[in-house]
C-alpha positions in Angstrom: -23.5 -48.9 40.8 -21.4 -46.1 39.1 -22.5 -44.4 36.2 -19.6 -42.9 33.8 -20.8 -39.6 32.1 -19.4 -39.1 29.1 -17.8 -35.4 29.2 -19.4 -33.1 25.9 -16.6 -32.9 23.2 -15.8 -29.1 23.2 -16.7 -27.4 20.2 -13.8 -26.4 17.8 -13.7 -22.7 17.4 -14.8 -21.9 13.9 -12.0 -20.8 11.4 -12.3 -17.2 10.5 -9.7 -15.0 8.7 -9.0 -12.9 11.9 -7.8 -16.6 13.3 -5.7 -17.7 10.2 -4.1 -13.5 10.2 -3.2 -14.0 13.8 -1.8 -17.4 13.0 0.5 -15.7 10.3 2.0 -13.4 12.5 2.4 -15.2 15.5 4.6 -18.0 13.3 6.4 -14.4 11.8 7.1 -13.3 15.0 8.9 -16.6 15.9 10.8 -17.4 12.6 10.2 -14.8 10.3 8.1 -13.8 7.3 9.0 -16.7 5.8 7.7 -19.2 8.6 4.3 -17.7 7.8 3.4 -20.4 5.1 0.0 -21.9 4.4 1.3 -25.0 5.5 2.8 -23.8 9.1 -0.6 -22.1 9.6 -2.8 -24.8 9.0 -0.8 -27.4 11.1 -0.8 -24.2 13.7 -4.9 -24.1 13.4 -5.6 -27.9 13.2 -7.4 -27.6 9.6 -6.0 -28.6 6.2 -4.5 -26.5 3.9 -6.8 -25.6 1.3 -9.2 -25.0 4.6 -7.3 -21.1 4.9 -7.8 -20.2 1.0 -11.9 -19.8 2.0 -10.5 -17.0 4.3 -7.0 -15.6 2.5 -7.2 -16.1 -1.5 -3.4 -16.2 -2.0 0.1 -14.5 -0.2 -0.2 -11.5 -1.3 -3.5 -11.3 0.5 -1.6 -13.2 3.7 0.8 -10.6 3.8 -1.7 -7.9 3.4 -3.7 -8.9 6.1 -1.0 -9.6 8.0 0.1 -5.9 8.0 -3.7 -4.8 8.7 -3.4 -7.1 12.1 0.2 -5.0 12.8 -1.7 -1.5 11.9 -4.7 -2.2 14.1 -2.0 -2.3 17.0 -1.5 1.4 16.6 -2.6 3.8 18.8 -6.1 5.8 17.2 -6.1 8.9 16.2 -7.0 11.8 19.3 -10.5 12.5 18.9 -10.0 15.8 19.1 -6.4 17.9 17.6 -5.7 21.5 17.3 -3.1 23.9 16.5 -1.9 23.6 20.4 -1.8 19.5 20.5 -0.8 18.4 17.0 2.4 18.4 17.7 2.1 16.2 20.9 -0.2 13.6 19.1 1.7 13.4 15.7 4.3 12.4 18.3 2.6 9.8 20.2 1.1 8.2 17.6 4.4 8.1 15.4 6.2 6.6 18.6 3.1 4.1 19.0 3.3 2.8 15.3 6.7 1.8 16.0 6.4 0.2 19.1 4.0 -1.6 17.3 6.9 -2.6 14.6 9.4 -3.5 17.3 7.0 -6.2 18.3 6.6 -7.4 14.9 10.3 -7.1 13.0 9.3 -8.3 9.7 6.4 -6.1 9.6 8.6 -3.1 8.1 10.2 -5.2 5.3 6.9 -6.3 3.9 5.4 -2.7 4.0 8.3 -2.0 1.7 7.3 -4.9 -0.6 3.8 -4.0 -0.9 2.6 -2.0 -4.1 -0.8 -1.7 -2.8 -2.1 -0.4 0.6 -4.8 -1.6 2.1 -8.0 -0.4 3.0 -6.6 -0.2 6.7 -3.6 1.5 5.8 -5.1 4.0 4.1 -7.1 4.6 6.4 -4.1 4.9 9.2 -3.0 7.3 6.8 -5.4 9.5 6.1 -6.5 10.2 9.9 -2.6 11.6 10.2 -3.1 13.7 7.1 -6.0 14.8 8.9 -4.1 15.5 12.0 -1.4 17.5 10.4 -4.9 19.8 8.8 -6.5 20.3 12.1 -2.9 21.6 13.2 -3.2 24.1 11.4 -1.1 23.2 8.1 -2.1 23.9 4.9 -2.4 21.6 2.7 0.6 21.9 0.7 2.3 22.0 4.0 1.1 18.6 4.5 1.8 17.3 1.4 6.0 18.0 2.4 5.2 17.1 5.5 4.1 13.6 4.1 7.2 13.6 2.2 9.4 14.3 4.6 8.3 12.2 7.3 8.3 9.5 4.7 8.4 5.3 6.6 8.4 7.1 9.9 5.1 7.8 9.6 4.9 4.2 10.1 7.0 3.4 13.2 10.6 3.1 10.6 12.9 4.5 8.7 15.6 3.3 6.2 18.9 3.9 7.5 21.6 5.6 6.1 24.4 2.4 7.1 22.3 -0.2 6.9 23.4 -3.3 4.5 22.0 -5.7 6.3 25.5 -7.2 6.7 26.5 -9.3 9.9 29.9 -8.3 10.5 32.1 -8.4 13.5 32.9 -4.8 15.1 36.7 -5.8 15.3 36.5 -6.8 11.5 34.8 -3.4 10.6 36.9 -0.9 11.9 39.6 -2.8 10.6 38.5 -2.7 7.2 37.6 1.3 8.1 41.1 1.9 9.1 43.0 0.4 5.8 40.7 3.6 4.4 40.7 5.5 7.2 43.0 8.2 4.3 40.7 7.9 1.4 36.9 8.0 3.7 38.8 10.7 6.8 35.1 11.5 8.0 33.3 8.4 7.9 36.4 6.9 9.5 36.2 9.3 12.3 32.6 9.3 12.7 33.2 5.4 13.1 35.6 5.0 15.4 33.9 7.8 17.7 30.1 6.6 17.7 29.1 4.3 20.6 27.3 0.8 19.3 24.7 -1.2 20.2 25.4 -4.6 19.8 21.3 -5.1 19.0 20.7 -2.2 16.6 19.1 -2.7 13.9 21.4 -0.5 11.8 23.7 -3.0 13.2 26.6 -1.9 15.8 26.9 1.7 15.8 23.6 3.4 17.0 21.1 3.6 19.4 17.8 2.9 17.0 15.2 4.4 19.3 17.4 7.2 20.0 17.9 8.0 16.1 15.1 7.5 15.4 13.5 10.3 18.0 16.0 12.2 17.2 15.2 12.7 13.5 11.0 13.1 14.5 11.6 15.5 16.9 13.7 17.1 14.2 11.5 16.8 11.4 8.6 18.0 13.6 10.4 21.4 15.3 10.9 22.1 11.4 7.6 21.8 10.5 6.5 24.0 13.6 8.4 26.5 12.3 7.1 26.0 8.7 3.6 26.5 9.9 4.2 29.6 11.9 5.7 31.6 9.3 2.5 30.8 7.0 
């Protein structure tokens, strides 16, 4: 005689907000922003709808918390900086927000949206206010410095030649080169850069490379500015 035992039905993880946040960004990831919709992320989580608005009230609050989950990515803050290693973690932190951002390409476009940070972005960005003080900077100093560094602070910057415009490189420099007489410099500066075909600033530049470039830049600079007093 055989006896069947009935297997224990395996308990559904409970719904939380972390859950239904991750949800959102994983689908953004994929598709988009835009492919983050209640809908999506209910059918994603197994739960109805109007199951997510006990955890996220509206949008707004999605994409809020959806920028929290990106900002939690970031490296922390060095427990300890002086005037010998701000320099250095600025740096890596800067570089670590925007590996954070490559992962997640929306991520920058809704920062921009936002009018109001969150309680974990201002947080992120007070620990590197606080970094730039133990450095050594005053605090009028930091205040340019917070100016200055401006999205990169983040992990991104907004580019100079970017219209968000697919065009074909071929197509480009020909319409360049019917103004190559009235625009001589940016038609030169053109035709001699060497493009990526994956750049975000579309083909034309190396984005990691620029974008070091320009905090490296920004940071000798204020080096300097703190020296002199």
């Amino acid at each position: 005689m055989t006896t069947t035992i009935k297997a224990e039905a395996r308990p559904r993880e409970p719904l939380s907000r972390d859950r239904v946040l991750r949800a959102a960004v994983k689908l953004a990831d994929q598709g988009g922003v835009d492919a983050a919709s209640m809908r999506k992320i209910a059918h994603v989580l197994g739960v109805v709808p109007m199951a997510l608005y006990k955890h996220v009230a509206n949008k707004d609050e999605l994409l809020d918390g959806m920028i929290d989950v990106v900002v939690t990515e970031i490296d922390s803050a060095p427990a300890e900086v002086d005037r010998a290693t701000w320099r250095a973690a600025v740096r890596q932190r800067i570089l670590s927000a925007r590996q954070a951002l490559l992962r997640h390409p929306w991520a920058s476009q809704v920062m921009e949206s936002r009018t109001q940070p969150t309680p974990t972005l201002l947080a992120y960005m007070d620990s590197m206010i606080g970094m730039f003080l133990a450095g050594g900077f005053s605090i009028d100093l930091t205040h340019h410095a917070m100016h200055a560094m401006g999205s990169r602070l983040m992990g991104f910057s907004q580019e100079l030649f970017n219209d968000g415009s697919d065009v074909d490189p071929a197509v480009e420099a020909e319409l360049w080169g019917s103004m190559g007489d009235t625009y001589p410099s940016i038609y030169r500066l053109v035709l001699s850069v060497t493009h990526e075909e994956e750049s975000v600033v579309g083909p034309g530049c190396d984005d990691q490379f620029e974008f070091q470039f320009a905090l490296d830049l920004l940071l000798n600079g204020l080096e300097q500015l703190k020296d002199r007093g």
